[in-house]
C-alpha positions in Angstrom: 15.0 10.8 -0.2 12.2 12.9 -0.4 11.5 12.2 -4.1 11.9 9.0 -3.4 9.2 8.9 -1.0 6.9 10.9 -3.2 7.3 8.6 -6.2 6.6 5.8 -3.8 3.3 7.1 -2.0 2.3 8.3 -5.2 2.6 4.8 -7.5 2.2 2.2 -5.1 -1.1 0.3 -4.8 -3.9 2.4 -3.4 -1.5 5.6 -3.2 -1.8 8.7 -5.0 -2.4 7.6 -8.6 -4.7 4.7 -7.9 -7.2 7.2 -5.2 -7.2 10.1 -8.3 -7.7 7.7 -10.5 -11.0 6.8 -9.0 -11.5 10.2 -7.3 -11.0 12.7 -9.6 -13.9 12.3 -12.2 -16.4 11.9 -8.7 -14.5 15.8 -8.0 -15.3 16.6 -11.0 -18.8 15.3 -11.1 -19.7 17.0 -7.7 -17.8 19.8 -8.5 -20.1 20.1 -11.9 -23.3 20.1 -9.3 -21.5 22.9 -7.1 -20.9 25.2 -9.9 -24.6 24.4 -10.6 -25.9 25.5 -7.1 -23.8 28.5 -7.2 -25.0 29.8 -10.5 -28.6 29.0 -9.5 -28.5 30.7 -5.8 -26.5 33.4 -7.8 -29.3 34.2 -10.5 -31.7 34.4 -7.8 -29.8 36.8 -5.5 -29.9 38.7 -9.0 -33.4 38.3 -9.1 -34.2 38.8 -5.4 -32.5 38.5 -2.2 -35.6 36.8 -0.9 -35.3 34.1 -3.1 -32.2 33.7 -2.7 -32.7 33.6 0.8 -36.0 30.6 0.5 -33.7 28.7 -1.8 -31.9 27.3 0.9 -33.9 26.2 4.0 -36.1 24.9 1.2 -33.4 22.9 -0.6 -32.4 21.6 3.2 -36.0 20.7 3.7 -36.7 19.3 0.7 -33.1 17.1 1.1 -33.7 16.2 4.4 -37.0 14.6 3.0 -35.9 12.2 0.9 -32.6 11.6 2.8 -33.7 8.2 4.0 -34.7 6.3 1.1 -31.5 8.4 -1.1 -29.2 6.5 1.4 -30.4 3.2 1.2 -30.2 4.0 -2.8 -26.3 5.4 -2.5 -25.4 2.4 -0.3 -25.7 0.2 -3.3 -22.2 1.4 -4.3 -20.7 -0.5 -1.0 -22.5 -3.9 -2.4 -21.4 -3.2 -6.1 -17.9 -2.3 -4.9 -17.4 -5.7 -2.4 -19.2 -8.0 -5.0 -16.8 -6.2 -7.8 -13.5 -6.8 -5.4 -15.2 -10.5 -4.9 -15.2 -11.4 -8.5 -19.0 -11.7 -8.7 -20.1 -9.2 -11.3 -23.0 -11.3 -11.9 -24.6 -10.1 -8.6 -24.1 -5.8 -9.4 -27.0 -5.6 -11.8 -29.3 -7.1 -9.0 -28.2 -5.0 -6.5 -28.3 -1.7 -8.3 -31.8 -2.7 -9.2 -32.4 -3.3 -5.3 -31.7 0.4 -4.9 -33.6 1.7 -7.9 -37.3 -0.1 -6.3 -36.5 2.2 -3.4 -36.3 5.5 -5.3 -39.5 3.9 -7.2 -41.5 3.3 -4.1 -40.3 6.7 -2.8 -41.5 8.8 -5.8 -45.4 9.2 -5.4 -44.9 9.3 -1.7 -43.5 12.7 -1.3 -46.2 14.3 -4.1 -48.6 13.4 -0.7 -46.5 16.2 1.1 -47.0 19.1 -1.5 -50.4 20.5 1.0 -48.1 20.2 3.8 -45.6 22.5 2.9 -47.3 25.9 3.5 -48.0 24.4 7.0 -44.4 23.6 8.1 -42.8 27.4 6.8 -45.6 29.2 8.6 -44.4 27.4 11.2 -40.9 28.5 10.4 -41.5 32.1 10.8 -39.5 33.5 8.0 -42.3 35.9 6.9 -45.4 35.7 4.5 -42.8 36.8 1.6 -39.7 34.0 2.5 -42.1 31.5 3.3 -44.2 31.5 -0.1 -41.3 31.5 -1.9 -40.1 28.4 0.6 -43.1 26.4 -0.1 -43.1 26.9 -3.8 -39.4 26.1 -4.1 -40.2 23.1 -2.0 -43.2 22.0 -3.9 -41.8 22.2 -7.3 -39.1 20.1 -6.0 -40.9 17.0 -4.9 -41.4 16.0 -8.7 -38.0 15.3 -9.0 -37.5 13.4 -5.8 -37.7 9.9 -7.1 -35.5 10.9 -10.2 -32.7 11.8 -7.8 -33.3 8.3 -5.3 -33.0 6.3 -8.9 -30.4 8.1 -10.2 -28.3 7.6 -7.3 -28.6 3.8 -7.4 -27.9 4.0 -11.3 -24.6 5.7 -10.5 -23.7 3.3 -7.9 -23.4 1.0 -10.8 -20.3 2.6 -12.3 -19.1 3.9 -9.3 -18.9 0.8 -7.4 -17.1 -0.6 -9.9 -14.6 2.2 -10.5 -16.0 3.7 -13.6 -16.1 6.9 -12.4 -16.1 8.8 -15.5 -19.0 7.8 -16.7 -20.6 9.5 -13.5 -18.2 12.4 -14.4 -19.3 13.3 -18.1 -23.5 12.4 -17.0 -23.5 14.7 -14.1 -22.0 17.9 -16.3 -24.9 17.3 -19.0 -27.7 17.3 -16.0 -25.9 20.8 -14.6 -25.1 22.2 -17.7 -28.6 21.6 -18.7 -29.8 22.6 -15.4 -27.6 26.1 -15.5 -29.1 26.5 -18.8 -32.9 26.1 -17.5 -32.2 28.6 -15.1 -30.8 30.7 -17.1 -34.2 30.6 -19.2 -36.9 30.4 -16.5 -35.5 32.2 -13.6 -35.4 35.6 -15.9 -37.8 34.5 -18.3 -35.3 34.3 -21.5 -35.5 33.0 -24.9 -39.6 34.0 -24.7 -40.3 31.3 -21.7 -42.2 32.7 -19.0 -40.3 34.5 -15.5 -40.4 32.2 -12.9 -38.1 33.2 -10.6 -37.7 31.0 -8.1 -39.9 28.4 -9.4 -37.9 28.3 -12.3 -35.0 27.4 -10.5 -37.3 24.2 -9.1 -38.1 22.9 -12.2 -34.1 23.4 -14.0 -33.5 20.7 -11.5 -36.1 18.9 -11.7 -35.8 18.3 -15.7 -31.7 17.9 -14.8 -32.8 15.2 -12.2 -34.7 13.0 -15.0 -32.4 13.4 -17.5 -29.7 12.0 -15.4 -31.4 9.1 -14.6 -32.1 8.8 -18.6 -28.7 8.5 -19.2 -27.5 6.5 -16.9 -30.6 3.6 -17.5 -29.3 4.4 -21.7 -26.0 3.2 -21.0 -26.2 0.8 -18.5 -28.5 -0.9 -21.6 -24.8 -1.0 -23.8 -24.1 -4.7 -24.4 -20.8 -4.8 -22.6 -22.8 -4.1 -19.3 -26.5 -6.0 -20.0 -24.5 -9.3 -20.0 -21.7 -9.3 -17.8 -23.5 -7.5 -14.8 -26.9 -9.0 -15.6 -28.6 -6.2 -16.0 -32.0 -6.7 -17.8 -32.0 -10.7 -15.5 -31.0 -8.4 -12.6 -34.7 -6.2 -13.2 -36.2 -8.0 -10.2 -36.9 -7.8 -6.8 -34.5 -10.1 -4.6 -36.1 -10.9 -1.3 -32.6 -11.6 0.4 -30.6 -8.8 -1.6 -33.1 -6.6 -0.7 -33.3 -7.2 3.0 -29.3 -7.2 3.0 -29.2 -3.7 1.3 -32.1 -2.4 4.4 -30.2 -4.3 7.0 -27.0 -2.0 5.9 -28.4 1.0 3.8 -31.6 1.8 6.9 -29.0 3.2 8.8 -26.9 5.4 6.3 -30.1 6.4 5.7 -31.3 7.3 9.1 -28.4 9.1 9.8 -28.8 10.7 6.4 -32.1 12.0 7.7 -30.9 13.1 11.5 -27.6 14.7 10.3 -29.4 16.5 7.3 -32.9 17.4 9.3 -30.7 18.8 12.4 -29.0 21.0 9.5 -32.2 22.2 8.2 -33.8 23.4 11.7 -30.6 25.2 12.5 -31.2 27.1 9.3 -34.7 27.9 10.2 -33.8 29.2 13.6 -31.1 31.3 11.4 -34.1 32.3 9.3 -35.3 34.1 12.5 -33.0 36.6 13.0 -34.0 37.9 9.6 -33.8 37.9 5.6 -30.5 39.3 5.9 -28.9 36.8 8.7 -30.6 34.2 6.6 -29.2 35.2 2.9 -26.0 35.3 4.4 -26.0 32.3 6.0 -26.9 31.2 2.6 -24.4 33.5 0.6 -21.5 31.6 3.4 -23.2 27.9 2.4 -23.1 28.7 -1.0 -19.5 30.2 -1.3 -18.4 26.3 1.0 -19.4 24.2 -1.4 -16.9 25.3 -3.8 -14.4 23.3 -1.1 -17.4 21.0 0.3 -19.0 19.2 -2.5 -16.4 18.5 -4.5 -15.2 16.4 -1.4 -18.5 14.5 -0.9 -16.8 12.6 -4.4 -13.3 12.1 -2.7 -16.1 10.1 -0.3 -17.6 8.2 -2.9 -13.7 6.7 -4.0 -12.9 6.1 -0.6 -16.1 4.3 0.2 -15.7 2.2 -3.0 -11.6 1.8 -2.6 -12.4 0.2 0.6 -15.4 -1.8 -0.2 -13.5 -3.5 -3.2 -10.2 -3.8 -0.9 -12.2 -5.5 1.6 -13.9 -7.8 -1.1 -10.3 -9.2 -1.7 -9.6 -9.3 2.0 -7.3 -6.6 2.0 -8.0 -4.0 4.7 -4.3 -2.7 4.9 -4.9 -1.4 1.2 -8.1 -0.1 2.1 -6.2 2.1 4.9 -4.0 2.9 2.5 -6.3 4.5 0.5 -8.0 6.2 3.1 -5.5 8.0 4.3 -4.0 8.9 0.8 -7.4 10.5 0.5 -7.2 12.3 3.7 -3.5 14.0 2.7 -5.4 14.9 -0.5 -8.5 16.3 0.7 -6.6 18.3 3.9 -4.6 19.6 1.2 -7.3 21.0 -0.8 -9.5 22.1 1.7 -6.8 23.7 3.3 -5.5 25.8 0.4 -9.2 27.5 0.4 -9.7 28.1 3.9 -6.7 30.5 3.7 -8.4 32.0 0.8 -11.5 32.5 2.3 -9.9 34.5 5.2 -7.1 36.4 2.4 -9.4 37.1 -0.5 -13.1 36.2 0.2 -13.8 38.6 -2.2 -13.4 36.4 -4.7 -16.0 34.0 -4.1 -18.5 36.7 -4.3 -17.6 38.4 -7.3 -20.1 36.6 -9.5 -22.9 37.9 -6.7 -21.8 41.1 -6.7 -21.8 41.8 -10.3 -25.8 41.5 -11.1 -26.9 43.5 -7.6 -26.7 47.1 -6.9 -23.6 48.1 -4.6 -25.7 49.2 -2.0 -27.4 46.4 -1.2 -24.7 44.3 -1.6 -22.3 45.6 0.7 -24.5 44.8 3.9 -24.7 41.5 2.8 -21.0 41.2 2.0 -19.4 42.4 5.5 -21.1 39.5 7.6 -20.4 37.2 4.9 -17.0 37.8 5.4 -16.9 37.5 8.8 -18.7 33.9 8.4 -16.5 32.5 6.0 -13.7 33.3 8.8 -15.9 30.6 10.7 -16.0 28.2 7.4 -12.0 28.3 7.4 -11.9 27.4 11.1 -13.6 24.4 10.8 -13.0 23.5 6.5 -10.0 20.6 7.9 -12.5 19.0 10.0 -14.9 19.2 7.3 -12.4 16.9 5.2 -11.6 14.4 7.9 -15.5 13.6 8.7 -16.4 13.1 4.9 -13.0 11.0 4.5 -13.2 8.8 7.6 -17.0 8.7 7.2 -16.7 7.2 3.5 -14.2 4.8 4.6 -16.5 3.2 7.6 -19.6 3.0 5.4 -17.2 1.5 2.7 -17.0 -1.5 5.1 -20.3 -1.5 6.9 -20.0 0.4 9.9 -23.1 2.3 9.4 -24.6 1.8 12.5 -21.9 3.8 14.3 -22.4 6.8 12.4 -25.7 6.4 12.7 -25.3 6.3 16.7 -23.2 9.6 16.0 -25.6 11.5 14.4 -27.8 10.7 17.1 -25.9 11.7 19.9 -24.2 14.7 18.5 -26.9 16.2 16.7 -29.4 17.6 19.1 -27.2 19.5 21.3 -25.8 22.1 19.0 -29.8 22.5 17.7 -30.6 23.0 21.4 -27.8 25.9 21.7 -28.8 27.4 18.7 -32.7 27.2 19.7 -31.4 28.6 23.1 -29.3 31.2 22.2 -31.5 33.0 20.1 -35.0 32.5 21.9 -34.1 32.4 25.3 -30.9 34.7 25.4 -31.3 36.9 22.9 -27.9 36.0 21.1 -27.0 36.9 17.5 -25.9 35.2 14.1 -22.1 34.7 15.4 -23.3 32.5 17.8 -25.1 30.4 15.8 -21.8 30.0 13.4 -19.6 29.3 16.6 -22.2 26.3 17.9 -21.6 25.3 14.1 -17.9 25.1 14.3 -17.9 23.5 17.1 -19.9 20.9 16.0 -18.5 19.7 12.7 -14.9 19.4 14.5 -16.4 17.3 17.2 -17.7 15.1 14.0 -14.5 14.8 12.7 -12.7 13.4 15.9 -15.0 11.2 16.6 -14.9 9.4 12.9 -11.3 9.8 13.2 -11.0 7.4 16.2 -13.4 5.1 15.2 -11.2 4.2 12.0 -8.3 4.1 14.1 -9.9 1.6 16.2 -10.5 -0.6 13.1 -13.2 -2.7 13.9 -14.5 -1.7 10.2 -11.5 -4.3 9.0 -13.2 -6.7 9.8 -16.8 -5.3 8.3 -18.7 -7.2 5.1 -21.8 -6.3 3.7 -21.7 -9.3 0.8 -22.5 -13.0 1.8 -19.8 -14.2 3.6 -18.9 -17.0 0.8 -18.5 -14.8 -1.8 -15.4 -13.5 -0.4 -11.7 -14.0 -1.9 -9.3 -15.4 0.0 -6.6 -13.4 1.3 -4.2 -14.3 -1.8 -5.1 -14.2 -5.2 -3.5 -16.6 -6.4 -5.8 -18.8 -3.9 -9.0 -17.8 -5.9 -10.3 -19.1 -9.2 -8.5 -17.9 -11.9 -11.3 -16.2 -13.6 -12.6 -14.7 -10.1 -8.2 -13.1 -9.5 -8.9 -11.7 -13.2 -11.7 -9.9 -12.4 -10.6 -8.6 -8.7 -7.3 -7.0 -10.6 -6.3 -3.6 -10.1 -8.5 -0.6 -9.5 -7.0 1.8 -12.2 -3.5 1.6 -14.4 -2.3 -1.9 -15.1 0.8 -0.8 -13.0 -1.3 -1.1 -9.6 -1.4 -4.8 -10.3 1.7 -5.8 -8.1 1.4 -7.2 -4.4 4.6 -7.9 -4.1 4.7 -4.7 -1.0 1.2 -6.5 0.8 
């Protein structure tokens, strides 16, 4: 019986095989971009813990910038999705364009913010050493801002449509080359200058362009120019445009809140000290080995549901959503038991380039933070799952009114508890925890409640009907199955 249920959940549409089919390569992928953050934060701990220590609130600063316009650009892989499930791959190559005029606009923008920088981390107060390191980490890193808006909307073009391993194999080649530029600039290898920490900056900067090389190179193949009008698509679409605002503004926005609230709650961290902040940092860093990978389970449930509800079929798109939840709880699971058995593992690459000594400080409260990590890891996985699936239909403006409401309180108890009570690095962690399961039940109920069923971001009469045999022929052809031809049966719907 239980076999039986197994080989059912796992070949049926939208179970098991069809979600890794799509997910997998976006794990991969994201996991490729985690390996690269953790060799890059772990040559500069090798280099200097200070570094180590600016690299993040930085990064978050730096992130948190461009977070508005980067999810207006990422939102094009709900439109490319629903017009894919539709049957109306003639619309993708305009909409993907829609995305890449943001990152376009964007770009020269944030160059005007590379004299504010030494402002806002003397306002920080993470010392005159931490804080030039901040602001040259930072600066560097506004070159590549536009390349990572643009490639984002590139991607969205094979994403959207399922052709996720395309994203896969493009986003190893930008971190392996990026690994490799640190490699070369941070220590000053292979006769290139030391940069340290600047070094680091521009490895993914150059990784940042390259991606979006590739990805323009082979959206240019002829079996995409045609089919998804790509070159006719190179245009700005006044109504496309404003649809993709009307949806994306908010993603965006809470993009922004949810990633700026992050990045003050590491500055306040950044008071209590280099060492509270590198190993707040050294914690962060050791997550995303179970964190980012997840953020591309996300991206297949976002488009599993998008294309599900471009053929009118929300009860697949639960399906798939909660297929992805028993995958990611799994996962995420497994290393939060690690973390709190052998967290020693995580940190043997950092170990092995500092001096014992100076390690071991840094190790014993890392430890204690990744007990924190594994309390609140199966939340984690249940506000990036249910997350993805809401913005997959629309439902931005919920998350959006989330972020809002949820955010500033746990800032406030940080800000609190160290200024005004004199509390210490635990607390900061606990406020943490707290606040990331709160996330997570609150996206939980609002799928449950399922008004996102109901959701569309395409025009209206561009949808299939509930059948497919009621649609065109050529329009039921094109809205077939996500992955292996032996999803195609609906004889279970």
């Amino acid at each position: 019986m239980v076999r039986l249920f197994v080989r059912k959940w796992w070949s049926r549409p939208c179970g098991g095989r069809d979600v890794l089919y799509i997910a997998l390569p976006l794990v991969v992928s994201t996991a490729s971009w985690t390996v690269m953050n953790f060799v890059d934060r772990m040559f500069l701990l090798w280099h200097s813990t200070e570094e180590m220590a600016a690299a993040m609130p930085a990064g978050m600063l730096h992130f948190a910038s461009i977070c508005f316009p980067l999810g207006i650009a990422v939102y094009v892989n709900t439109f490319v999705a629903q017009y894919k499930g539709a049957g109306h791959s003639d619309r993708i190559g305009l909409a993907v364009w829609q995305g890449v005029w943001v990152g376009m606009i964007a770009a020269p923008l944030y160059l005007l913010t590379i004299p504010l920088a030494p402002l806002v981390f003397q306002f920080a107060q993470h010392g005159s050493e931490v804080g030039g390191y901040e602001t040259v980490y930072y600066q560097v890193l506004t070159c590549g801002a536009g390349a990572g808006i643009v490639a984002a909307a590139f991607s969205s073009f094979f994403t959207g449509r399922g052709e996720t391993r395309v994203v896969m194999c493009v986003d190893m080649a930008a971190a392996a080359l990026n690994m490799a530029l640190d490699y070369v600039l941070i220590f000053g290898n292979w006769g290139a200058p030391e940069l340290g920490i600047a070094g680091a900056a521009w490895g993914t900067v150059v990784a940042q362009w390259f991606r979006v090389l590739l990805y323009w190179r082979l959206m240019e193949l002829a079996r995409y120019r045609e089919t998804y009008k790509i070159r006719a698509g190179c245009r700005w679409d006044k109504e496309l445009f404003g649809r993709l605002l009307r949806f994306g503004s908010p993603n965006g926005l809470q993009f922004l809140v949810e990633i700026a609230a992050f990045t003050v709650f590491l500055m306040l961290v950044g008071r209590l000290g280099k060492e509270a902040l590198a190993s707040t940092t050294l914690a962060f860093n050791v997550n995303s080995v179970a964190f980012v990978p997840m953020l591309g389970m996300g991206i297949a449930v976002s488009t599993m549901v998008g294309q599900q509800l471009g053929k009118n079929s929300p009860d697949l798109a639960a399906r798939a959503t909660w297929t992805a939840l028993a995958m990611a709880m799994f996962y995420m699971g497994s290393l939060a038991v690690m973390y709190v058995v052998v967290p020693d593992l995580f940190m043997m690459g950092h170990a092995a380039g500092m001096e014992a000594e100076r390690f071991t400080a840094l190790r014993d409260t890392t430890v204690v933070l990744l007990r924190f990590v594994a309390a609140y890891c199966l939340f984690d996985a249940m506000v990036v799952v249910f997350v993805s699936a809401i913005k997959g239909a629309g439902d931005t403006r919920f998350v959006l009114l989330t972020q809002l409401v949820v955010a500033p309180p746990p800032v406030l108890a940080a800000w609190a508890g160290i200024t005004l009570l004199g509390y210490d690095l635990i607390w900061c962690w606990f406020v943490l925890t707290i606040w990331i399961c709160v996330l997570g039940i609150i996206y939980g109920a609002r799928f449950l409640q399922g008004r996102w069923r109901t959701m569309r971001v395409i025009e209206a009469g561009m949808l299939l009907g509930e059948a497919e045999d009621q649609a065109p022929a050529h329009l039921a052809e094109s809205a077939g199955s996500l992955a292996a031809p032996a999803t195609t049966d609906r004889t279970d719907l």
